[in-house]
ZAFI-384617 format. One record per residue (C-alpha): residue number from 0; residue in one letter; x, y, z. Coordinates in steps of 0.001 Angstrom, whole numbers, padded with zeros to 6 digits. Example, Ala and Ser with C-alpha at 12.3 -4.5 7.8 and 13.67 -1.06 7.14 Angstrom:
REM ZAFI-384617
+------+------+---------+---------+---------+
| resi | resn |       X |       Y |       Z |
+------+------+---------+---------+---------+
|    0 |    A |  012300 | -004500 |  007800 |
|    1 |    S |  013670 | -001060 |  007140 |
+------+------+---------+---------+---------+
END
This chain:
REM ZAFI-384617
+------+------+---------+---------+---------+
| resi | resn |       X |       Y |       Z |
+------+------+---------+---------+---------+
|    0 |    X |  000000 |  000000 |  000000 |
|    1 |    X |  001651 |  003248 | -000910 |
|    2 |    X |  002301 |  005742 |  001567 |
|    3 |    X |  000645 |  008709 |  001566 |
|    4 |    X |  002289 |  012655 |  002241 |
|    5 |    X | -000154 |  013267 |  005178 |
|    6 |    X |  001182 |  009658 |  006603 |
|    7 |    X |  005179 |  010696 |  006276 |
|    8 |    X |  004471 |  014239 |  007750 |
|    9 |    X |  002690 |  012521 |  010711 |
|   10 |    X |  005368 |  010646 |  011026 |
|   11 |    X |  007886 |  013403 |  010277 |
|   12 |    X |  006571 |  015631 |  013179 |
|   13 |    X |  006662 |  012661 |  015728 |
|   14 |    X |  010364 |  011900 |  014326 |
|   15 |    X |  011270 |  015678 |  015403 |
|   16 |    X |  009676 |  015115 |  018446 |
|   17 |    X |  011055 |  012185 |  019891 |
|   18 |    X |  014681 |  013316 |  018372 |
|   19 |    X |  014097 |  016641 |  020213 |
|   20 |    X |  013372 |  014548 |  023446 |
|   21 |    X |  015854 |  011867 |  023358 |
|   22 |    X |  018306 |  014650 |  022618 |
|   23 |    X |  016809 |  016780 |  025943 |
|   24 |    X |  017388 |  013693 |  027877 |
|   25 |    X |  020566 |  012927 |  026455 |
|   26 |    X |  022166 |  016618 |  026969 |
|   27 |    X |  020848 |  016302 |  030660 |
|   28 |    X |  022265 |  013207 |  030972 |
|   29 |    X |  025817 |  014444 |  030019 |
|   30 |    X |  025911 |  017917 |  031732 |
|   31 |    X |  023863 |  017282 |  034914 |
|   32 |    X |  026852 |  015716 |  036725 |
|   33 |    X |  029225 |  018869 |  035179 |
|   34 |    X |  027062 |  020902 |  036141 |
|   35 |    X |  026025 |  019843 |  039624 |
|   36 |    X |  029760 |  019086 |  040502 |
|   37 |    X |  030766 |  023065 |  039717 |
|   38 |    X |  027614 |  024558 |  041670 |
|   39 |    X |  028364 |  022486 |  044634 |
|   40 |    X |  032130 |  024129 |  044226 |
|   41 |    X |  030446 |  027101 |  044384 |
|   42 |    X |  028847 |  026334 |  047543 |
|   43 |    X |  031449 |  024735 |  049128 |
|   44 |    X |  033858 |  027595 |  048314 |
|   45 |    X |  030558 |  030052 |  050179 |
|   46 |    X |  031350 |  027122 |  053584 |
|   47 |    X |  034652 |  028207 |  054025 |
|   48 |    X |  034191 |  031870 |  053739 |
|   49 |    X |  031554 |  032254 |  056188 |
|   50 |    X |  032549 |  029374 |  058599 |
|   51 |    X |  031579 |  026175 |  059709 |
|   52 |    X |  028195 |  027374 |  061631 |
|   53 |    X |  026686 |  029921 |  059421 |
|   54 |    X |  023829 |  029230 |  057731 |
|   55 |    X |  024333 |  027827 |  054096 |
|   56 |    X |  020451 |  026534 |  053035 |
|   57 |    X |  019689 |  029666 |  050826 |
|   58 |    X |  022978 |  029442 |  048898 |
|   59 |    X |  022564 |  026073 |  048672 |
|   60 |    X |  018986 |  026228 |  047336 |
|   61 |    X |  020505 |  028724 |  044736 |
|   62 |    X |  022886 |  027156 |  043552 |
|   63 |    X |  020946 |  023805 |  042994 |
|   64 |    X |  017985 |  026086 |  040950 |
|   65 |    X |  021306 |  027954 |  038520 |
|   66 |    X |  022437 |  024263 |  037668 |
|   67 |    X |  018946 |  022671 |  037341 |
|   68 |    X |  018438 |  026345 |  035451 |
|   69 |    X |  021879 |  025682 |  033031 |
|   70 |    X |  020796 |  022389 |  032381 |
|   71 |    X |  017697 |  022497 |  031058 |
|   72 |    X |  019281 |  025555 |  028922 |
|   73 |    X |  021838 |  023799 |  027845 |
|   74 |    X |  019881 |  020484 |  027113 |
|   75 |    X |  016967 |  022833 |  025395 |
|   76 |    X |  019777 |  024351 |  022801 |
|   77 |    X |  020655 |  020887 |  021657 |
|   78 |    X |  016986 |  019757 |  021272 |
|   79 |    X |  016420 |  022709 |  019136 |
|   80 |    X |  019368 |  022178 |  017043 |
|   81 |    X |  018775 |  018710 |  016524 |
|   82 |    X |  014662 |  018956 |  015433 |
|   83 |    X |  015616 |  022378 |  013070 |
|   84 |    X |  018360 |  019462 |  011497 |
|   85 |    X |  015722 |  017053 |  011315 |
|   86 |    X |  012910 |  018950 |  009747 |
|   87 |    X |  015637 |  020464 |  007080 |
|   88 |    X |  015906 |  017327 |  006547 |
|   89 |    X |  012059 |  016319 |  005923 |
|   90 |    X |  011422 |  019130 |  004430 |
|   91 |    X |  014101 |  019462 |  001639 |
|   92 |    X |  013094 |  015665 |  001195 |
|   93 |    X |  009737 |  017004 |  000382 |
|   94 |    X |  010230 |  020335 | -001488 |
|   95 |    X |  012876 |  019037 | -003566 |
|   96 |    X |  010773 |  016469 | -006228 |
|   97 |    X |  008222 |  019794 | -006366 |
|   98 |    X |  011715 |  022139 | -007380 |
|   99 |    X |  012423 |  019545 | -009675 |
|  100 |    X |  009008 |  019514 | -010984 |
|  101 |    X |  008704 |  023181 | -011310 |
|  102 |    X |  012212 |  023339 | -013456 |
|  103 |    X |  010929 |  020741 | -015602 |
|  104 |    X |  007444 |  022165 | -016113 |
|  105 |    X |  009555 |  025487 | -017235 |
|  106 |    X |  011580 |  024083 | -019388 |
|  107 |    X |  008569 |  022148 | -021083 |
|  108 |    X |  006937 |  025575 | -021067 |
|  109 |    X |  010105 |  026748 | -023366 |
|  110 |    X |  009864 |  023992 | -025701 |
|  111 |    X |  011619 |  021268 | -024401 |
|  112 |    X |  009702 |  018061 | -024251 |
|  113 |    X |  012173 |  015814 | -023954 |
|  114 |    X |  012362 |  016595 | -020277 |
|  115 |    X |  011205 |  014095 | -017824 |
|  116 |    X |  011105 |  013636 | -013999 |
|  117 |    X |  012452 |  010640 | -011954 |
|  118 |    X |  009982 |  008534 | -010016 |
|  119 |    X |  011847 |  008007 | -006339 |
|  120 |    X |  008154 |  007724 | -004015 |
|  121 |    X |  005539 |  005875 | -003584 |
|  122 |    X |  003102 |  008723 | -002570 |
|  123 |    X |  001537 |  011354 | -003978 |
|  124 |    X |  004959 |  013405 | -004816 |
|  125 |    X |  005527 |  009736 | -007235 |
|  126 |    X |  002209 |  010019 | -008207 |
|  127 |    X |  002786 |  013389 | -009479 |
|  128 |    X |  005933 |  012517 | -011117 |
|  129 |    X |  004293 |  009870 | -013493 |
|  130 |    X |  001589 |  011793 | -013957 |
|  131 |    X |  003872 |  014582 | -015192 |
|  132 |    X |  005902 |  012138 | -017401 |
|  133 |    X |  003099 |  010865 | -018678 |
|  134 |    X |  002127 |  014624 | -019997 |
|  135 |    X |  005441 |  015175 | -021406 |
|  136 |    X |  005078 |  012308 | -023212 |
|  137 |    X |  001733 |  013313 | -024908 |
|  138 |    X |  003264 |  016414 | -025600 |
|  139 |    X |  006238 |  015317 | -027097 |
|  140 |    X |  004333 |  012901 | -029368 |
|  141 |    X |  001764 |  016160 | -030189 |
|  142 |    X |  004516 |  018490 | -031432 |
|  143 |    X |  005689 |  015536 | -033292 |
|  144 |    X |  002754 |  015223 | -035114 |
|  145 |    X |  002385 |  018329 | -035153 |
|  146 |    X |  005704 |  018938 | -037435 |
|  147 |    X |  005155 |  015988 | -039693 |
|  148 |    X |  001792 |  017003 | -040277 |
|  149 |    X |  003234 |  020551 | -041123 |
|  150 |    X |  005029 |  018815 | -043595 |
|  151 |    X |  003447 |  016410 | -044661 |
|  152 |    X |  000409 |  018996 | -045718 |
|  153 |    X |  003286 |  022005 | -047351 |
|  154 |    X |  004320 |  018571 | -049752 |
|  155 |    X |  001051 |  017282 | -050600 |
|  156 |    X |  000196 |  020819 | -051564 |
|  157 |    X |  003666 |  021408 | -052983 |
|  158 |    X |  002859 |  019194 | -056131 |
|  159 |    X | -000340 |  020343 | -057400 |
|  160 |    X |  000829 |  023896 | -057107 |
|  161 |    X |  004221 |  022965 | -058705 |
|  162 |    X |  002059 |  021209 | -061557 |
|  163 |    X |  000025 |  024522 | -061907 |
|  164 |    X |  002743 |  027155 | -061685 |
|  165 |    X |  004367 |  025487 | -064548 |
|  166 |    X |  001675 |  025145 | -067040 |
|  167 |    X |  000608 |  028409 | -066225 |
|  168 |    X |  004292 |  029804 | -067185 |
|  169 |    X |  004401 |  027713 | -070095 |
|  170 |    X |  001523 |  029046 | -071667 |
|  171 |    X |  002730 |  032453 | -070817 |
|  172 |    X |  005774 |  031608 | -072404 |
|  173 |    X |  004520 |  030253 | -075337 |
|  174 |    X |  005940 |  026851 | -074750 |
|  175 |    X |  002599 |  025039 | -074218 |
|  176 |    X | -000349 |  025836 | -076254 |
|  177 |    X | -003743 |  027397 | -074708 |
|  178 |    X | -006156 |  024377 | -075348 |
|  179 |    X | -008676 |  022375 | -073472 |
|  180 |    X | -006804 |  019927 | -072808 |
|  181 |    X | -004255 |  021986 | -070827 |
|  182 |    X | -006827 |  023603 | -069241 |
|  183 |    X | -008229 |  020726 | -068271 |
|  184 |    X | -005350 |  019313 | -066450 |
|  185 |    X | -004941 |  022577 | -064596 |
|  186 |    X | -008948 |  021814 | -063160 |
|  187 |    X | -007785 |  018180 | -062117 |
|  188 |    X | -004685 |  019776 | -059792 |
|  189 |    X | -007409 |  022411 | -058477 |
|  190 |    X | -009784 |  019424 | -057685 |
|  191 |    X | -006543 |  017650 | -056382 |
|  192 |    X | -006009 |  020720 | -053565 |
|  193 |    X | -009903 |  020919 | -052861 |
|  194 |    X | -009652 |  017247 | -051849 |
|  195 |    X | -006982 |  017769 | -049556 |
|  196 |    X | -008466 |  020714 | -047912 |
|  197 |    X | -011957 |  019188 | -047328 |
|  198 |    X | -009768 |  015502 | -046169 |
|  199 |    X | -007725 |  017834 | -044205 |
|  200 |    X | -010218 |  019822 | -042878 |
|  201 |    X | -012811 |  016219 | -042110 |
|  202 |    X | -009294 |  014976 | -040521 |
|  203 |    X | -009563 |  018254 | -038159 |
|  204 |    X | -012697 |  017378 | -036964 |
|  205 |    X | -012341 |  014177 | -036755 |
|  206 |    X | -009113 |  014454 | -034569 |
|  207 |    X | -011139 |  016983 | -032206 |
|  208 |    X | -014223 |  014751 | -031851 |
|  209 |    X | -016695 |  017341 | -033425 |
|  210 |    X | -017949 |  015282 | -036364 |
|  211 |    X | -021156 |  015565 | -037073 |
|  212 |    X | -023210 |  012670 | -036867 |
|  213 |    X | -026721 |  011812 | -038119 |
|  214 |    X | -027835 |  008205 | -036848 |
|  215 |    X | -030764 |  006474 | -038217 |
|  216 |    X | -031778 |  002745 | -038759 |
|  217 |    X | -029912 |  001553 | -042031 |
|  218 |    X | -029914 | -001845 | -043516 |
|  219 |    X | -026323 | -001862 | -044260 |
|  220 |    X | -026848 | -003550 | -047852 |
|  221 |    X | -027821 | -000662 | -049134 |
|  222 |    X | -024745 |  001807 | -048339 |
|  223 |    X | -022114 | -001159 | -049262 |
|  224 |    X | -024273 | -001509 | -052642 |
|  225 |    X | -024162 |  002478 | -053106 |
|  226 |    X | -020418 |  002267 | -052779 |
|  227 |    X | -020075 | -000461 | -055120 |
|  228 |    X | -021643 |  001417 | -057723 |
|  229 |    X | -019859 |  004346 | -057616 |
|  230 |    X | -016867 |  002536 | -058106 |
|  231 |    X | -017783 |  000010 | -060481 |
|  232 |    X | -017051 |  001502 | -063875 |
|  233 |    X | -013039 |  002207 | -062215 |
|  234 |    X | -012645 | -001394 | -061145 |
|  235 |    X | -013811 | -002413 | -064814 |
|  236 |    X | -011856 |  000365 | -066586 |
|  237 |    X | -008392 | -001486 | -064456 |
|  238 |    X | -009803 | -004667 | -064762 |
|  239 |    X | -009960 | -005479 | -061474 |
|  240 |    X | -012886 | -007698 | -060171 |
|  241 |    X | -015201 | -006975 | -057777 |
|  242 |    X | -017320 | -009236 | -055828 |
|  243 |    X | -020042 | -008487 | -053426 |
|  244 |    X | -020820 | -011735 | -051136 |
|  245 |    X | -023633 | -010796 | -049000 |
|  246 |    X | -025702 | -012531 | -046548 |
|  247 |    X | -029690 | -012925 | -047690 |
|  248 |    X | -030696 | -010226 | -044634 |
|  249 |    X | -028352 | -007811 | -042832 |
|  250 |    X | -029652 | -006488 | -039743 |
|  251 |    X | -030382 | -003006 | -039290 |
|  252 |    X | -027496 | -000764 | -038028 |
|  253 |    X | -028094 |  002744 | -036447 |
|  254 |    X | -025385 |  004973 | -038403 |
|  255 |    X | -024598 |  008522 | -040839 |
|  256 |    X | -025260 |  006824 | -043744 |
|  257 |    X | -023548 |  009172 | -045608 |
|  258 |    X | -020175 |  008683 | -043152 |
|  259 |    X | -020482 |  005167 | -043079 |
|  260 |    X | -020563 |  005080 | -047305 |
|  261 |    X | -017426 |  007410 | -046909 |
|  262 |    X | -015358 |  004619 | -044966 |
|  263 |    X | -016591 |  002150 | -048125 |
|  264 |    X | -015502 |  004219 | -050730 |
|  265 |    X | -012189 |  004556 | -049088 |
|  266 |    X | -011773 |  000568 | -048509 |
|  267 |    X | -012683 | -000313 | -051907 |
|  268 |    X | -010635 |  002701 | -053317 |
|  269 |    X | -008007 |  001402 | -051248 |
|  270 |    X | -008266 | -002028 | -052531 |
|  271 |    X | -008314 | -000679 | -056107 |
|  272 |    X | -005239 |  001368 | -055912 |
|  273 |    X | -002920 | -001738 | -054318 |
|  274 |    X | -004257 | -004397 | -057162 |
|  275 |    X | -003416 | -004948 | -060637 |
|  276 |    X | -005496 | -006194 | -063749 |
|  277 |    X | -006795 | -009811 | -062914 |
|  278 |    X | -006814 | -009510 | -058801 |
|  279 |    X | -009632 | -009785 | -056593 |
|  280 |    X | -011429 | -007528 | -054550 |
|  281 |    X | -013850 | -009253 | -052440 |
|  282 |    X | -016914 | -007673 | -050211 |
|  283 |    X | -018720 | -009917 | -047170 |
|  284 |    X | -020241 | -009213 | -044357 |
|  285 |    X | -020897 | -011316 | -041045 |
|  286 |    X | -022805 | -010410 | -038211 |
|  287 |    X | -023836 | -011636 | -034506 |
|  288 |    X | -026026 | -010906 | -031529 |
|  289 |    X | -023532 | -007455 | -030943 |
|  290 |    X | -021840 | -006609 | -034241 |
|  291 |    X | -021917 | -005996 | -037787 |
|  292 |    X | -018721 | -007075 | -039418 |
|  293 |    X | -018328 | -005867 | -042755 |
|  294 |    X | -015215 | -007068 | -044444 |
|  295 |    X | -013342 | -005953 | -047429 |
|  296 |    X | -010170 | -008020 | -048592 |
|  297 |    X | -008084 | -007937 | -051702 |
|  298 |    X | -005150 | -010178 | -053735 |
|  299 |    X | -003493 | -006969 | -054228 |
|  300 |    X |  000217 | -006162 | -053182 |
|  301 |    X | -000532 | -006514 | -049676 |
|  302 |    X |  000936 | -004656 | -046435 |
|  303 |    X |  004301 | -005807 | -044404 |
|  304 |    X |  004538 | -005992 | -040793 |
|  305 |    X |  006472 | -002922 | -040298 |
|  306 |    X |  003960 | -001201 | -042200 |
|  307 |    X |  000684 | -002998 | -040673 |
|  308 |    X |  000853 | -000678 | -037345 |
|  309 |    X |  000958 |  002483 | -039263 |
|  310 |    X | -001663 |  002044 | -041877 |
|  311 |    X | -004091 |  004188 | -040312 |
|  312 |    X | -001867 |  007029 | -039712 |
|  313 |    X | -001961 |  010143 | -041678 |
|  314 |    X |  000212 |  010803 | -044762 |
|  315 |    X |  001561 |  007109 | -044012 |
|  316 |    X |  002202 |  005526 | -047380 |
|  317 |    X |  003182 |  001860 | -047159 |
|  318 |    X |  004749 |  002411 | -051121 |
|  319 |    X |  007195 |  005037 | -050777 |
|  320 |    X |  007409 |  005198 | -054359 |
|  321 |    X |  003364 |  005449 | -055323 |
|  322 |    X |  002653 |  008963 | -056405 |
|  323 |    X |  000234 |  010974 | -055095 |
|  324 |    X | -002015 |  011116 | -058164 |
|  325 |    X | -002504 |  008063 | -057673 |
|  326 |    X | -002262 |  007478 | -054258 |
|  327 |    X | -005071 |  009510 | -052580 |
|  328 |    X | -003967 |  012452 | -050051 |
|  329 |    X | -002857 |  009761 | -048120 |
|  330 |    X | -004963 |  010542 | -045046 |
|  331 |    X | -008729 |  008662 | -046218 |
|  332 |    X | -007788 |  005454 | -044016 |
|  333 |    X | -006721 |  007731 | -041431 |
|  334 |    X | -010558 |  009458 | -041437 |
|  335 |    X | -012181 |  006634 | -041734 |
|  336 |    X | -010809 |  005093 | -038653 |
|  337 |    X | -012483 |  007980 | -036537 |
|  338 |    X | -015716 |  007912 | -038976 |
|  339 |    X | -015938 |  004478 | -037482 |
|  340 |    X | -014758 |  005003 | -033719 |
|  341 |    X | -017060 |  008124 | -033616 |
|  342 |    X | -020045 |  005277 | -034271 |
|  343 |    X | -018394 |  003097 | -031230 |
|  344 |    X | -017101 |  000670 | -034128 |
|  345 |    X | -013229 | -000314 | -034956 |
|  346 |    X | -010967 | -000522 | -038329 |
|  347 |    X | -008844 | -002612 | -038529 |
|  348 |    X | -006374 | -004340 | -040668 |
|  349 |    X | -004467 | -007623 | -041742 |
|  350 |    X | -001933 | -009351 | -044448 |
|  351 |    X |  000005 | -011952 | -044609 |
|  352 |    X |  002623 | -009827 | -046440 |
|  353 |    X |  003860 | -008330 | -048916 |
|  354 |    X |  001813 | -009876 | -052360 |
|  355 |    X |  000008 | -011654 | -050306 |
|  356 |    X | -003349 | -009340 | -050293 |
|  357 |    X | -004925 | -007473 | -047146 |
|  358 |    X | -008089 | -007344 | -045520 |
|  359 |    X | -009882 | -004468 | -043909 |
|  360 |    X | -012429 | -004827 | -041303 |
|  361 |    X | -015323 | -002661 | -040434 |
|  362 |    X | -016835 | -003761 | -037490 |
|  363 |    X | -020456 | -001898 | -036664 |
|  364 |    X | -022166 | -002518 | -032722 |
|  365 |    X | -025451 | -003475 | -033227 |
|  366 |    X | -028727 | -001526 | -031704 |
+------+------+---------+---------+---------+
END
């Protein structure tokens, strides 16, 4: 059971009290016979000056009171000194992890989250300690991301604008000819950045935990068909096949349609962009008394281990060398993860390897 701070200054106070006390006795222990021994000097010196028959009980008495008087001072002095010792003691063994803490939180303050605080209690003070860690460590892995996504967003805007600036300068330069069809790839780079803005800006929300959401009873047949069919003519045009294998009666889900059809269109526009002509993509769906598992797997080039536990972050591209025409703005899987944790669902993916295909799970609670 850990030991609490109002335990250890109990205990602290009754440490400094019985230190102050043995060290009372103690001193009175030592000087008493000192003292006593020079007072009764004193008094014997007082005999011998007034002679044998004069009274001596007053001096006596008065000299007994100045050592009983010197030793208690005396004894009182070292008491003192010993409990100020051992509450500097206490104390700077309490104030010091807060110091520490207080440098560290200023140096986090100035940027530096690398800084972290060692855990030497079992209190509150340790408490604090991991607790403080533990916020470093968010906050090291936030400016992180924060960086790469800084990145990340300046190059996938980069190319488009790159693409544009140069046509544009051709045609003012009379290398390129002002036709349609010039024009026309200059509209599909300006469609290119208005897909990364809205993805980035969906991401935003989606990060934050403000997406919208409009739940209603939906058999789920009829979103996975929708998606299909918007993607239908691409899978024939690349002559990859597409097969839907769905049970006779799904049951009814309570979802955003239109969020839900979202996280299709990105599976199955996933699974087109990683196959080639003559590979499978292949829908199904299972379901029991608490879920709705919707799965979509592929023969495509499939995903390595290394790569497997980043495939849902942002910008993460498991081909390095797969352009970003083609690839997407490499942030749809990372959307449709929260589309799907936003409905209390999970995403989640598995391969055996590289060539070896993938399949992505969407897994739906039921009502």
């Amino acid at each position: 059971m850990n030991q609490t701070i109002g335990r250890k200054l109990l205990l602290s106070y009754i440490v400094i009290i019985v230190v102050g006390g043995l060290t009372l006795a103690i001193a009175a222990e030592l000087h008493t016979p000192t003292a006593i021994a020079r007072h009764m000097n004193n008094v014997g010196g007082q005999m011998m000056h007034r002679g044998e028959h004069e009274p001596m009980s007053s001096d006596l008495l008065a000299n007994v009171a100045q050592a009983i008087n010197e030793i208690l001072l005396v004894a009182s002095i070292a008491a003192t000194l010993a409990a100020i010792v051992v509450s500097a003691f206490v104390t700077r063994r309490i104030t010091t992890p807060i110091h520490t803490m207080q440098v560290a939180s200023q140096r986090i303050a100035a940027g530096d989250y690398s800084e972290r605080i060692a855990v030497r209690s079992a209190d509150e003070l340790g408490d604090m300690a991991t607790a403080f860690n533990a916020m470093a460590t968010t906050l090291e892995a936030t400016e992180m991301r924060r960086r790469q996504l800084l990145g990340d967003v300046a190059h996938e805007l980069r190319t488009p604008l790159t693409n544009i600036r140069s046509v544009i300068e051709g045609i003012i330069d009379g290398v390129l000819v002002n036709d349609p069809a010039i024009l026309i790839e200059i509209q599909d780079e300006v469609r290119r950045l208005q897909r990364i803005v809205a993805d980035l800006e969906a991401l935003s929300k989606a990060e934050a935990g403000q997406l919208s959401l409009e739940k209603r009873l939906i058999d789920p047949t009829h979103f996975i068909k929708l998606a299909v069919e918007r993607l239908a003519w691409q899978y024939e045009q690349k002559g990859v096949v597409l097969h839907v294998e769905l049970p006779d009666k799904l049951p009814l889900i309570e979802l955003d349609e239109g969020r839900i059809t979202q996280v299709m269109l990105n599976l199955l526009g996933n699974g087109l962009q990683h196959t080639i002509e003559g590979d499978v993509v292949r829908i199904s769906a299972e379901f029991s008394s608490a879920h709705l598992h919707i799965h979509v797997a592929d023969t495509g080039a499939g995903i390595s281990p290394d790569d497997i536990t980043h495939i849902f972050e942002r910008f993460y591209r498991a081909d390095k060398s797969r352009k970003r025409t083609s690839g997407g703005s490499g942030i749809g899987l990372t959307i449709s993860k929260h589309i799907v944790e936003a409905h209390a669902g999970s995403l989640t993916a598995k391969s055996g390897g590289l060539n070896q295909g993938s399949t992505f799970t969407l897994s739906l609670p039921r009502p």
